[in-house]
C-alpha positions in Angstrom: 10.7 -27.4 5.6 9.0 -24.8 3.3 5.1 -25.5 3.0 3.1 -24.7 -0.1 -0.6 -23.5 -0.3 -3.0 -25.4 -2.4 -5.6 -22.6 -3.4 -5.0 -20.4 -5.9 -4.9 -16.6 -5.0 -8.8 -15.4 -4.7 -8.1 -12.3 -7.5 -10.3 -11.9 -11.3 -9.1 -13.0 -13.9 -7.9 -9.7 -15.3 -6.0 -8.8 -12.3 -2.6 -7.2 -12.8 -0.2 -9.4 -11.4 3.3 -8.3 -13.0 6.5 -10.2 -12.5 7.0 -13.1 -10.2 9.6 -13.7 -8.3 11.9 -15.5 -8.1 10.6 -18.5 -10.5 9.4 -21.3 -7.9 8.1 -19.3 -4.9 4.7 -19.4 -4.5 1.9 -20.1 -3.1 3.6 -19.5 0.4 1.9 -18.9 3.6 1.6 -15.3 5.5 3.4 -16.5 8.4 6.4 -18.4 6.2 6.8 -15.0 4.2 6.9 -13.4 7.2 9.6 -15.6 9.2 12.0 -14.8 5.9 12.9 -11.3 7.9 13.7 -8.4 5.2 16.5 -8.5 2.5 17.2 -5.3 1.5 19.1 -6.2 -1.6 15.7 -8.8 -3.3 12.8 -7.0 -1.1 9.5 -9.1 -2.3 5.7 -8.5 -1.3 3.0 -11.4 -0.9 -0.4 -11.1 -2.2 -2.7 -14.1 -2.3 0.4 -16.1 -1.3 2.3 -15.6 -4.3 5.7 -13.8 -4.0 6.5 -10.5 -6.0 9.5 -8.4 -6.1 9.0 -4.6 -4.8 10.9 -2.0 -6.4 13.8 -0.6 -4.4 13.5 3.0 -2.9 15.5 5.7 -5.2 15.9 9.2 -4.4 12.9 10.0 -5.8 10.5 7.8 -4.5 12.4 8.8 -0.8 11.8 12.0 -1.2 8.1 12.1 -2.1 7.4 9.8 0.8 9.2 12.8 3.4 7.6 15.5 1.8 4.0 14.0 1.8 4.8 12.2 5.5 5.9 15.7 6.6 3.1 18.1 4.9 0.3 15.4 6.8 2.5 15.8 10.4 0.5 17.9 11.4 -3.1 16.2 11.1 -1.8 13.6 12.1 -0.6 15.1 15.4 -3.9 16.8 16.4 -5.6 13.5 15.7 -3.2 11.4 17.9 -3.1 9.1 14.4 0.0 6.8 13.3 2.0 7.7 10.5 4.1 4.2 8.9 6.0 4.8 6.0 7.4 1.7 4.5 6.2 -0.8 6.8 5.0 -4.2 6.6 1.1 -5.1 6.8 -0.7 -8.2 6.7 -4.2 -7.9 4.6 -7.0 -9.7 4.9 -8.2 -9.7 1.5 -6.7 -11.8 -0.1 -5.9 -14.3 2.5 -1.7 -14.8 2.7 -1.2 -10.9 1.7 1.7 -9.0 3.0 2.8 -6.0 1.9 4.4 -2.9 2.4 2.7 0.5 1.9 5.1 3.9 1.3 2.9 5.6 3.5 -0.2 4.1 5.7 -2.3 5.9 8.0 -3.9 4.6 11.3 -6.6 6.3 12.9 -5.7 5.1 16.3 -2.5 6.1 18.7 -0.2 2.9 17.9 -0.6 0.1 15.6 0.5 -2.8 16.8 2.6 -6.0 15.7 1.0 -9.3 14.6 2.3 -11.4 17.9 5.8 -12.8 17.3 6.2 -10.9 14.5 7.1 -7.6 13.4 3.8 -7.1 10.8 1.4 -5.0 11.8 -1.8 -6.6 11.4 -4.2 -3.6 11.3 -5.4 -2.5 8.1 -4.8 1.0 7.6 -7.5 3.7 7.0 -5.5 5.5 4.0 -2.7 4.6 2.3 -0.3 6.3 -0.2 1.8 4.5 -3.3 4.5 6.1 -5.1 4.9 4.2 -8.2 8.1 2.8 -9.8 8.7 1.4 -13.4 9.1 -2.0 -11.9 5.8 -2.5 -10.1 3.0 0.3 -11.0 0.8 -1.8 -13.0 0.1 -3.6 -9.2 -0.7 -0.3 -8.0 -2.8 1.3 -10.3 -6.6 0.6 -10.9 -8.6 -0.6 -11.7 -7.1 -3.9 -12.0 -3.3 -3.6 -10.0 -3.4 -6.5 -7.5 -2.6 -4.3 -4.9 -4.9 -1.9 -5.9 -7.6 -4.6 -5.3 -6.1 -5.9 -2.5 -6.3 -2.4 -0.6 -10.2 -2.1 -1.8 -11.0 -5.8 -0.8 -9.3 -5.2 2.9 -11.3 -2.1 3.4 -8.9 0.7 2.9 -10.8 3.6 3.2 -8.9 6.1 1.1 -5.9 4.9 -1.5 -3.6 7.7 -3.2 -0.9 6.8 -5.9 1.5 9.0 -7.8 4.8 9.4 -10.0 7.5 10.7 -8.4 7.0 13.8 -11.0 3.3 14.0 -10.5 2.1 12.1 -13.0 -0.5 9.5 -12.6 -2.3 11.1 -9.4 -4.9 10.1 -8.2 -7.0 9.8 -5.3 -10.4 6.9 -4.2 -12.6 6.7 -1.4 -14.2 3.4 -0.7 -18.0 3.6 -1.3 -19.7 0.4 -0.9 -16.7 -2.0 -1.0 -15.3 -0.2 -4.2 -12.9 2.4 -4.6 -14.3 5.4 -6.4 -12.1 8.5 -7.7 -11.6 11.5 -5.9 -11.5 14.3 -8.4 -8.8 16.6 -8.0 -9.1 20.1 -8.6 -7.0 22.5 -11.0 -4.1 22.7 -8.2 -3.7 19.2 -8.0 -5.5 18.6 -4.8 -7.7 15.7 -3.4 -10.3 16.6 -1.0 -9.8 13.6 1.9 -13.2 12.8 3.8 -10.5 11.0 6.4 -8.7 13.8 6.6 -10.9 16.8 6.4 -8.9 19.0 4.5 -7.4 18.5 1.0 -4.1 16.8 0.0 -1.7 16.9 -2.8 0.5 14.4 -3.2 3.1 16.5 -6.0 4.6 19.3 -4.4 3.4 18.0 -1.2 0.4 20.3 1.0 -3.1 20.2 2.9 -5.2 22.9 3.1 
């Protein structure tokens, strides 16, 4: 019997929601969005218990997610860190938010699952976005709903880009708010996380 939520998501008012899908869902628990498994063919996010379709991976969003995922290998090898592209999380902040980051990073050794179920509920120190036409607006900031999600739960570092390059850009949370991270004429963000610098476009660190 599918159970409904009777707060409204804890966003402002000028949060960036985008489309909702599909007409009806919402608000729906964590752990009832979670019991759903994935459907490859309609995949869907949760923030503040409200349902919203992702955009399916192309070629080009693939491709940026290796090449970045392979250029930070070795980092996060020497660090004994985990890598998870394109898995599920569960958020604190909002409460009910699950959703799935192209590439989060873990400072520990393993991040583990949510018992009985296959979300990991750590909140990742860094995470990277690459956009799509269907769903940037919730990425972007200052007002994406996953953009504030990610700053509310205490992501450290958030990092978003066009497959192309366009768009990049990099914040560091300062004070509970995510502040740019300028990058610098070769299109690289200098990571306090990481040490080094990082471009998300022509994937490097240095």
């Amino acid at each position: 019997m599918k159970t409904t939520l009777q707060r409204k998501p804890l966003m402002p008012a000028e949060a960036e929601w985008g489309e909702m899908l599909p007409e009806g869902w919402g608000p729906v628990s964590a752990e009832e969005f979670e019991s759903w498994g994935d459907d490859e063919d309609n995949p869907k996010e949760l923030i503040g218990g409200w349902v919203l379709p992702m955009a399916p991976i192309n070629a080009d969003s693939g491709r940026s997610t290796y090449r970045i995922s392979m250029a930070l290998h070795s980092i996060i090898s020497a660090n004994r860190w985990d890598i998870l592209p394109d898995s599920r999380h569960r958020l604190p902040a909002p409460t009910h938010t699950v959703v799935y980051p192209d590439i989060a990073i873990h400072a520990v050794e393993h991040a583990d699952y949510l018992p009985g179920t296959e979300t990991v509920g750590r909140v990742p120190e860094l995470v990277i976005e690459i956009l799509a036409k269907r769903t940037w607006r919730r990425d972007v900031g200052p007002n994406g709903v996953k953009f504030l999600a990610y700053q509310r739960s205490g992501v450290k570092e958030y990092y978003y880009t066009w497959p192309d390059g366009e768009d990049a850009s990099g914040f560091a949370l300062k004070k509970g708010v995510f502040s740019p991270i300028r990058k610098d004429a070769d299109g690289f963000f200098k990571s306090p996380l990481l040490g080094c610098s990082l471009r998300l476009v022509q994937a490097a660190t240095r």
